[in-house]
C-alpha positions as CSV (number, residue, x, y, z in Angstrom):
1,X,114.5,4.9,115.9
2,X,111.3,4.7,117.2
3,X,107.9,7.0,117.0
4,X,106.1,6.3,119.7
5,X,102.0,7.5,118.5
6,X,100.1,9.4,121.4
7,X,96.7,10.0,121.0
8,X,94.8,12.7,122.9
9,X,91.6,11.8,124.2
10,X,89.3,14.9,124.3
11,X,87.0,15.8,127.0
12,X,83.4,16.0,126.1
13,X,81.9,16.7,129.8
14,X,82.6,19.5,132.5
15,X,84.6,18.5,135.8
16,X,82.6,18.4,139.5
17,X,84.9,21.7,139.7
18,X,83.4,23.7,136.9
19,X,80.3,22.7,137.4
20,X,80.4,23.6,141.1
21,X,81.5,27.0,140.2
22,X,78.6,27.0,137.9
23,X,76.1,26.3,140.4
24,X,77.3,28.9,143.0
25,X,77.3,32.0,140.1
26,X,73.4,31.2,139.6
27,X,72.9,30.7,143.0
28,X,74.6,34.0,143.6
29,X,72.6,35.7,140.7
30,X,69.1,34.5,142.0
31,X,69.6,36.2,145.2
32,X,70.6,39.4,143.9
33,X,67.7,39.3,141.8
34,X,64.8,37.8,144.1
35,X,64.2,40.8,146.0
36,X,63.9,43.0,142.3
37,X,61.4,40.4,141.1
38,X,59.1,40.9,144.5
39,X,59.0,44.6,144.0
40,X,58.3,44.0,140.6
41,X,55.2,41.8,141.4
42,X,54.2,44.5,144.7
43,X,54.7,47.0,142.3
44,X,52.1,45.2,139.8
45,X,49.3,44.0,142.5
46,X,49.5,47.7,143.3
47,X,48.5,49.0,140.3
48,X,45.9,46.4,139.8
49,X,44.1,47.3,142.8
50,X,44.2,51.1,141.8
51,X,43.2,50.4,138.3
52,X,39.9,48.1,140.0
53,X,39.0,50.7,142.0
54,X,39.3,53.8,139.9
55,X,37.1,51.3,137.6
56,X,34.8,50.6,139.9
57,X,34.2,54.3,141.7
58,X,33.8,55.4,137.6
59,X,31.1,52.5,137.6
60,X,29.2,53.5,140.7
61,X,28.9,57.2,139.1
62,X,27.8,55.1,135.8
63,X,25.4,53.2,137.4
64,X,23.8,55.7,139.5
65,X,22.7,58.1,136.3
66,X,21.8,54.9,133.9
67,X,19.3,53.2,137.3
68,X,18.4,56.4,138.3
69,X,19.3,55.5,141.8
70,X,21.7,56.5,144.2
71,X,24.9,53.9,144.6
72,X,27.2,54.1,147.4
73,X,30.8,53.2,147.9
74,X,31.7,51.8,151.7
75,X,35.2,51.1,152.9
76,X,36.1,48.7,155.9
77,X,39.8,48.0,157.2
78,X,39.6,44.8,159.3
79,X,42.6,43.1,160.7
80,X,42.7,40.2,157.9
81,X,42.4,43.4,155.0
82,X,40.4,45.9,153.5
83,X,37.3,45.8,151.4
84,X,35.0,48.0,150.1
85,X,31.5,47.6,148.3
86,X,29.4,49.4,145.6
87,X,25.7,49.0,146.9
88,X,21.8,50.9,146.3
89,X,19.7,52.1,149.3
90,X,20.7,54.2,152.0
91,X,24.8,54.9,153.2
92,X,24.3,52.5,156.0
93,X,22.7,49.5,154.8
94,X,25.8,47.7,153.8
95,X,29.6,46.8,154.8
96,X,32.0,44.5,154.6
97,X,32.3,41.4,157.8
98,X,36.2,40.5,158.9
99,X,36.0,37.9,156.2
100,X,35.5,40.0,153.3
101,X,31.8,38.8,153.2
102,X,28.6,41.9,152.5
103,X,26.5,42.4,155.4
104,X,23.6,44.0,154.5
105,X,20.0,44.7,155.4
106,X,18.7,43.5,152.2
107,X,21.4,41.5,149.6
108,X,19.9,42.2,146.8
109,X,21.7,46.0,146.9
110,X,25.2,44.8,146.2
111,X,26.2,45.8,143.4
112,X,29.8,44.8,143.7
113,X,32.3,43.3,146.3
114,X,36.1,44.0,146.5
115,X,38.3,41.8,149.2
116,X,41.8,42.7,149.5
117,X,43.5,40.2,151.9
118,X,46.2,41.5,153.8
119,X,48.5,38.9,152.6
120,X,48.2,41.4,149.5
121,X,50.5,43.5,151.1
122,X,48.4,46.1,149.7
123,X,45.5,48.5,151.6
124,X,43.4,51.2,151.4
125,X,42.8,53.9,153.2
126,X,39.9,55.9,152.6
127,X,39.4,59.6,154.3
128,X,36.0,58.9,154.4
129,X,33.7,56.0,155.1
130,X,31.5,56.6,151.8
131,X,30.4,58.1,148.7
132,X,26.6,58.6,148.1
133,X,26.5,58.9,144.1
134,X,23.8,60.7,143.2
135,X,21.5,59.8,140.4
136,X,21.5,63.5,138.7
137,X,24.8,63.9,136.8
138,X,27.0,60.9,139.5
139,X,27.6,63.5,142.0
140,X,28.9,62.9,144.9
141,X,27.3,63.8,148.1
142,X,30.8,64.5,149.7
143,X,34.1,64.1,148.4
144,X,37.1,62.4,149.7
145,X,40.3,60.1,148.2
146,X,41.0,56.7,149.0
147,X,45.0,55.9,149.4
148,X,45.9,52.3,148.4
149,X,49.5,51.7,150.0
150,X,51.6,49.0,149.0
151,X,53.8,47.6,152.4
152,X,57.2,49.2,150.1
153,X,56.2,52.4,151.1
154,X,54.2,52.9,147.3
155,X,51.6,53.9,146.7
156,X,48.5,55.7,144.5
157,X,45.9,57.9,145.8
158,X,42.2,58.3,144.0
159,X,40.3,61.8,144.4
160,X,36.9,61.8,143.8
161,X,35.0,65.2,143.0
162,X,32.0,67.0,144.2
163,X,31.1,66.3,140.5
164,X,31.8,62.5,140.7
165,X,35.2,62.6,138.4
166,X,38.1,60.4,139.6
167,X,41.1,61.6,139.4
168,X,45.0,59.6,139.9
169,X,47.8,60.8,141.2
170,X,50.7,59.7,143.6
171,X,51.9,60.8,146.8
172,X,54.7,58.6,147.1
173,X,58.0,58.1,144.6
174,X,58.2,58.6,140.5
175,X,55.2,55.7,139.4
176,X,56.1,56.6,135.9
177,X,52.1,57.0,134.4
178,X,50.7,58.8,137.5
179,X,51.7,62.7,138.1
180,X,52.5,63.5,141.9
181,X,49.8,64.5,144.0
């Protein structure tokens, strides 16, 4: 009688077949996850923006008691975004061009410049055209809020005071820190 020997050979790779099915699992994980990850990152340039400008209108009232000066806040929309700009001198001496560029009378008032390019898909929207900070106490001349509006429907609105105070809230959905307005 004889033993015939047979030796196994073991596979140490993956077949075009697994590896396929592999491929088509991520590829079907990636796509249900893409449109999550952009919210996520709207979501984040969204509060950015609102945290820069609740900074900044905090800074104008700053500024305006420490210089002794009044300090205005203008808004522009234009059709390639929105802008605003911190600036001395009178309400009218300063905006914002269609590029996101300060026009003034004299440059040496801007203080700050904020561009927000539409391709943001952010925006603000400001009830008002500007805040006059006064130098006794940051008040504010007249008081108004300033909406910035993600393009998901989000979004975070700023009131300003007669007494110069910023305060957050949110018109929009639950944005977990910010209280509805």
């Amino acid at each position: 009688m004889q033993v015939r020997q047979v030796r196994l050979i073991a596979s140490h790779g993956y077949s075009l077949v697994e590896l396929c099915v592999c491929v088509a699992i991520v590829g079907i994980l990636l796509a249900l996850a893409l449109p999550s990850l952009e919210r996520i990152r709207q979501r984040q340039r969204l509060e950015a923006i609102a945290a820069t400008l609740f900074t900044d209108l905090q800074e104008a009232r700053s500024l305006a008691v420490s210089r002794a000066d009044t300090v205005q806040v203008r808004f522009n929309r234009h059709p390639n975004g929105t802008c605003y700009i911190l600036h001395t001198g009178a309400a009218g001496d300063c905006q914002c061009d269609a590029g996101g560029l300060a026009v003034c009378a004299n440059t040496d008032k801007v203080l700050k410049l904020a561009w927000i390019p539409k391709t943001n898909k952010v925006e603000l929207r400001a009830n008002i055209a500007s805040f006059s900070f006064q130098a006794r106490q940051g008040a504010v001349t007249s008081t108004g809020s300033i909406d910035v509006n993600a393009s998901s429907g989000e979004s975070i609105r700023h009131i300003v005071s007669i007494a110069g105070r910023v305060r957050t809230c949110t018109p929009s959905a639950d944005m977990g820190q910010y209280p509805r307005c």
